[in-house]
Backbone as JSON, one array per atom type, in Angstrom:
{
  "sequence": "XXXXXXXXXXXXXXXXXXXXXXXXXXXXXXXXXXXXXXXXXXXXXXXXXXXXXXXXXXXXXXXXXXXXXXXXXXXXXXXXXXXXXXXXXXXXXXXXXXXXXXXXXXXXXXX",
  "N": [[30.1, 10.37, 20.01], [27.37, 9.73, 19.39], [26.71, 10.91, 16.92], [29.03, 9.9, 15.12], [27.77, 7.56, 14.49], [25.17, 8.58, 13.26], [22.92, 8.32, 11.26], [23.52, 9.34, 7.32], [22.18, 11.93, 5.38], [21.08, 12.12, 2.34], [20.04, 14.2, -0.02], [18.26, 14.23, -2.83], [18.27, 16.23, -5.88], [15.63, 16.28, -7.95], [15.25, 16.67, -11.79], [13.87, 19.09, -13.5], [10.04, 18.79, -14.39], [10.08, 19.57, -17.25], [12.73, 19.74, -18.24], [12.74, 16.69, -18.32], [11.27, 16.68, -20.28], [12.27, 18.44, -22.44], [14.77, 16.69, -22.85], [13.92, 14.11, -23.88], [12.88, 14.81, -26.21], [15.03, 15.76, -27.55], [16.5, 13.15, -27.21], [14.51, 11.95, -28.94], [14.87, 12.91, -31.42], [17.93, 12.46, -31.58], [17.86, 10.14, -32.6], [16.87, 9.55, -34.7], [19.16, 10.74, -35.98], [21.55, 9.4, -35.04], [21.04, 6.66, -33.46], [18.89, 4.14, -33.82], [18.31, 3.64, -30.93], [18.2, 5.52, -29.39], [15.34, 6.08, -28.93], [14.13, 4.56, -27.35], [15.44, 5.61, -24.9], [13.97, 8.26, -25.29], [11.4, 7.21, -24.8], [11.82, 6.58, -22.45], [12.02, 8.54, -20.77], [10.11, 10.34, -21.18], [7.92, 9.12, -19.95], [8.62, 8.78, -17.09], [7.5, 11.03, -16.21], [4.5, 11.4, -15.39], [5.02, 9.47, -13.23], [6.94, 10.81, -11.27], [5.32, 13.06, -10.67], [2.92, 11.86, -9.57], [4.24, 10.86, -7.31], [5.13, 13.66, -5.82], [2.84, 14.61, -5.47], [1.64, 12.89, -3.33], [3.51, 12.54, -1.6], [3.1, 12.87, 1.43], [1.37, 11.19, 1.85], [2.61, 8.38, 1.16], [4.63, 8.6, 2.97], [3.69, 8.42, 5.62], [2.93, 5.87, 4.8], [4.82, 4.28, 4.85], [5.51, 4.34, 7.42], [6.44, 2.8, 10.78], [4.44, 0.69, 12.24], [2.28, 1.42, 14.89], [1.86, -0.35, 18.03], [-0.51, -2.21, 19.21], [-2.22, -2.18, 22.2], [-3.24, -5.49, 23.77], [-7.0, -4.78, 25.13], [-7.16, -4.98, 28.4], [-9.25, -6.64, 30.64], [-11.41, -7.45, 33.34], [-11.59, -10.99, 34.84], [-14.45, -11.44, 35.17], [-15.46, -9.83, 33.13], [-14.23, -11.15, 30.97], [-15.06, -13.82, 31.09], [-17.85, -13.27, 30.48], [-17.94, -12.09, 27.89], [-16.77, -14.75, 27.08], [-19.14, -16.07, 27.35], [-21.24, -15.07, 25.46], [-20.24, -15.56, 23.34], [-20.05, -18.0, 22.79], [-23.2, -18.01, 23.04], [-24.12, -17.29, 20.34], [-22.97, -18.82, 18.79], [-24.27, -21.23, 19.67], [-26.84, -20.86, 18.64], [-26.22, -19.83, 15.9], [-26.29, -22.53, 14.87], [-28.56, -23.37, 15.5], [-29.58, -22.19, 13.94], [-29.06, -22.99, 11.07], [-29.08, -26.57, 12.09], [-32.29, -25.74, 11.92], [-32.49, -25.12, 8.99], [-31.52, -27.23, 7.51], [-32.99, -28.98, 8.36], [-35.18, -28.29, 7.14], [-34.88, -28.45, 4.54], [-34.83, -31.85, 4.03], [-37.32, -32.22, 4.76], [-38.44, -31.15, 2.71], [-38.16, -32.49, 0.21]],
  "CA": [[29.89, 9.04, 19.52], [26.3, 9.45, 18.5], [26.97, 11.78, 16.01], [29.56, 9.09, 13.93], [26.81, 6.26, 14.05], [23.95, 8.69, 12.79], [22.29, 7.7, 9.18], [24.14, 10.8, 6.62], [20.86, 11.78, 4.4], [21.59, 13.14, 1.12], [18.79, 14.48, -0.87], [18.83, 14.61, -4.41], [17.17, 17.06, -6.37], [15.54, 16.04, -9.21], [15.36, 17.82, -12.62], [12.28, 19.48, -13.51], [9.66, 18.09, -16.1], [10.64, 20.54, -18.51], [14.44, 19.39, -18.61], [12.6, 15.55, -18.73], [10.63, 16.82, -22.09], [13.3, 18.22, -24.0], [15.65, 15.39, -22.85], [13.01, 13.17, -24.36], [12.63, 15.4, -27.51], [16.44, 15.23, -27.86], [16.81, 11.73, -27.19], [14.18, 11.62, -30.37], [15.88, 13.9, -32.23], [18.83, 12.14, -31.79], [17.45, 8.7, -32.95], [17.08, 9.53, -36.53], [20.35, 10.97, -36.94], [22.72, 8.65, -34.37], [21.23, 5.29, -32.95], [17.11, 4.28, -33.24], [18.46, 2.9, -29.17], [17.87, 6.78, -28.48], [14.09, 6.18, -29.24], [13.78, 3.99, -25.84], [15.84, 6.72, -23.74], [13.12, 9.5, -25.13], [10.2, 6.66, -24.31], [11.71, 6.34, -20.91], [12.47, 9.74, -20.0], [8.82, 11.12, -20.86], [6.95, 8.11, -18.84], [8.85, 8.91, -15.87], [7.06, 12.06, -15.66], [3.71, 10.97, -14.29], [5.29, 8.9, -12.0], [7.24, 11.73, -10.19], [4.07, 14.03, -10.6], [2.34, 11.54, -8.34], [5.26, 11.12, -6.12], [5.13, 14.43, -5.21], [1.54, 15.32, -5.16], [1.35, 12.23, -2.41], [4.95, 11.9, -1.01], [2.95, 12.6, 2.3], [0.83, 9.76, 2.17], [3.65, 7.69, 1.3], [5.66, 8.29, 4.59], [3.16, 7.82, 6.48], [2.33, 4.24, 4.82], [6.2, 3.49, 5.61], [6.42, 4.35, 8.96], [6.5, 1.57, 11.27], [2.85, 0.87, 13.02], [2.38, 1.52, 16.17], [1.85, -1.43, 18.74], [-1.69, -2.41, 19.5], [-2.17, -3.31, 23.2], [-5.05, -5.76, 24.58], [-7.53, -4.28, 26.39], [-7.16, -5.57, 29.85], [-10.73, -7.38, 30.84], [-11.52, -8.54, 34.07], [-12.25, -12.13, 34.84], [-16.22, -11.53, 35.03], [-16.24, -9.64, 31.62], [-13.78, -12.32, 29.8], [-16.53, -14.78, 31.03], [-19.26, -13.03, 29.93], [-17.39, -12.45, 26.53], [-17.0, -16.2, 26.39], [-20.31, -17.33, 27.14], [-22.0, -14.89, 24.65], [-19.67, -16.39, 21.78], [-20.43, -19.56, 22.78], [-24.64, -18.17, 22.97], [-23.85, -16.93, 19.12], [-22.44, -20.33, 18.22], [-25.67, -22.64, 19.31], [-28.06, -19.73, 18.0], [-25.65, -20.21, 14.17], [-25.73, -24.5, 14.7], [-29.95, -24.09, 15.49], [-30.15, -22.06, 12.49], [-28.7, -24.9, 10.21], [-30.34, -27.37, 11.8], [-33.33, -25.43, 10.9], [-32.66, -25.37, 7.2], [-31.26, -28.31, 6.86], [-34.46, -29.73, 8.84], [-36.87, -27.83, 5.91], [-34.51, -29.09, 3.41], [-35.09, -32.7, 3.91], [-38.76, -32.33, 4.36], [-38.91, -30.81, 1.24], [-37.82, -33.78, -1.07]],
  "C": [[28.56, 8.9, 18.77], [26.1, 9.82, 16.9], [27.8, 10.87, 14.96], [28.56, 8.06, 13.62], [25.29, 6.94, 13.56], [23.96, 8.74, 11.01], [22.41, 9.51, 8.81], [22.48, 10.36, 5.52], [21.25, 12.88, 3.37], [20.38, 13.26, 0.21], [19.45, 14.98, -1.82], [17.9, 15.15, -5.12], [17.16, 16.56, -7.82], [15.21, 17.08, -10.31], [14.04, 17.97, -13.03], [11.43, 18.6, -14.97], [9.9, 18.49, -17.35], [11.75, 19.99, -18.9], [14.04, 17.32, -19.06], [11.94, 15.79, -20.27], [11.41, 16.83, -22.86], [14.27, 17.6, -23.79], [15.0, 14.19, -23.57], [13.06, 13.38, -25.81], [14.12, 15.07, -28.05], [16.71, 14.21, -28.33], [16.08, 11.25, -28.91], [15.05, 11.13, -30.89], [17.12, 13.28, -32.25], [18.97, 10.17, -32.56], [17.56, 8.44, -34.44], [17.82, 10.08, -36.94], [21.21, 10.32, -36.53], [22.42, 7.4, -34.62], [19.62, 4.8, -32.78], [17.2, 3.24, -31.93], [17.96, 4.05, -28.97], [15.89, 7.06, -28.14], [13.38, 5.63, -27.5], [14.32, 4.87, -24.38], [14.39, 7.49, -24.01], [11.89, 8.85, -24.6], [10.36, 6.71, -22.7], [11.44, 7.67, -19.89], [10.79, 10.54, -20.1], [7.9, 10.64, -19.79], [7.39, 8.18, -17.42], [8.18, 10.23, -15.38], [6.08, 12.1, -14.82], [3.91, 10.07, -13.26], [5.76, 9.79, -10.92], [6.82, 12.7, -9.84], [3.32, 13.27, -9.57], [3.05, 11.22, -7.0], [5.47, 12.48, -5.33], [3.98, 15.14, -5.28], [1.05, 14.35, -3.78], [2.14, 11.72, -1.65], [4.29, 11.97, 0.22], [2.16, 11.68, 2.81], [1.25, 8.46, 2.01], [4.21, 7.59, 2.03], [4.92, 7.96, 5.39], [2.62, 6.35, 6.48], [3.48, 3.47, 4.89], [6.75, 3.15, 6.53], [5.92, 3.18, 10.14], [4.97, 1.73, 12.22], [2.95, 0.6, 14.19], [1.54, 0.29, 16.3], [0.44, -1.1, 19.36], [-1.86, -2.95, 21.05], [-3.6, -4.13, 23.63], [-5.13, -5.0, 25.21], [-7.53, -5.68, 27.27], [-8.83, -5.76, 30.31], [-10.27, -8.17, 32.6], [-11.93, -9.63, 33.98], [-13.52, -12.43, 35.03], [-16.51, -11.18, 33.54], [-15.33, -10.91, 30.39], [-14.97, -13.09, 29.71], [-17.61, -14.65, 30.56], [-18.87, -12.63, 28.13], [-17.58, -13.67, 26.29], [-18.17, -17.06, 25.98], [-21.29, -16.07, 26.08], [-21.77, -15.46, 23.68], [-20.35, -17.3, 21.74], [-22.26, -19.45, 22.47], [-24.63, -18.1, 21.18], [-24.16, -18.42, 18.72], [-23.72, -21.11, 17.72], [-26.79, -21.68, 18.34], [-27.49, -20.2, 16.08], [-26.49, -21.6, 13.97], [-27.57, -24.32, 14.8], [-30.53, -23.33, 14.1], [-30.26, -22.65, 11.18], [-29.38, -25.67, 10.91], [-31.45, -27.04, 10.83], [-33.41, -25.61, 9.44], [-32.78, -26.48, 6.93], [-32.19, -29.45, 7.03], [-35.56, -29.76, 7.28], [-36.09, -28.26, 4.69], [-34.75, -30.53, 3.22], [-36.05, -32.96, 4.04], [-38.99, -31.91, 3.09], [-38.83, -31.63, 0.29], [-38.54, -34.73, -0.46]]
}
């Protein structure tokens, strides 16, 4: 049973850059004696080259920026260090709010 519900993977081999050049050159070549449409095949077919030159100089840093991210868990804190987490935030906080004052003190003496 597992075996009918597993994902069939078919890899497709692509054709080398060489066979994309002179498919390109062709495609010209075939522009100024058939259809000047063949002009946008030979534009397409060369520009795909650096794309599948960097596809496979970094296909492995590509799977790994697909694959699903692993699950972050909290750290677990006892109820003394949450508290002492909370009340430093909170020391942060007034320490920010007396630094504004401050300015905003030397700003209105100043005018």
């Amino acid at each position: 049973m597992a075996d009918e519900k597993a994902k069939k993977v078919t890899y497709l081999k692509m054709p080398s850059f060489t066979r994309f050049l002179i498919g390109g050159l062709i495609a010209w070549w075939l522009s100024s004696i058939m259809n000047p449409a063949f002009v946008a095949i030979a534009v397409l077919m060369i520009l795909i080259i650096p794309i599948l030159t960097v596809d496979n100089i970094f296909s492995k840093q590509f799977e790994r920026a697909y694959q699903q991210p692993e699950e972050v868990q909290p750290k677990k804190m006892s109820k003394s260090e949450y508290q002492a987490a909370l009340e430093a935030e909170a020391a942060k906080k007034q320490e920010l709010e007396a630094a504004e004052a401050a300015k905003s003190k030397g700003k209105k003496t100043r005018k």
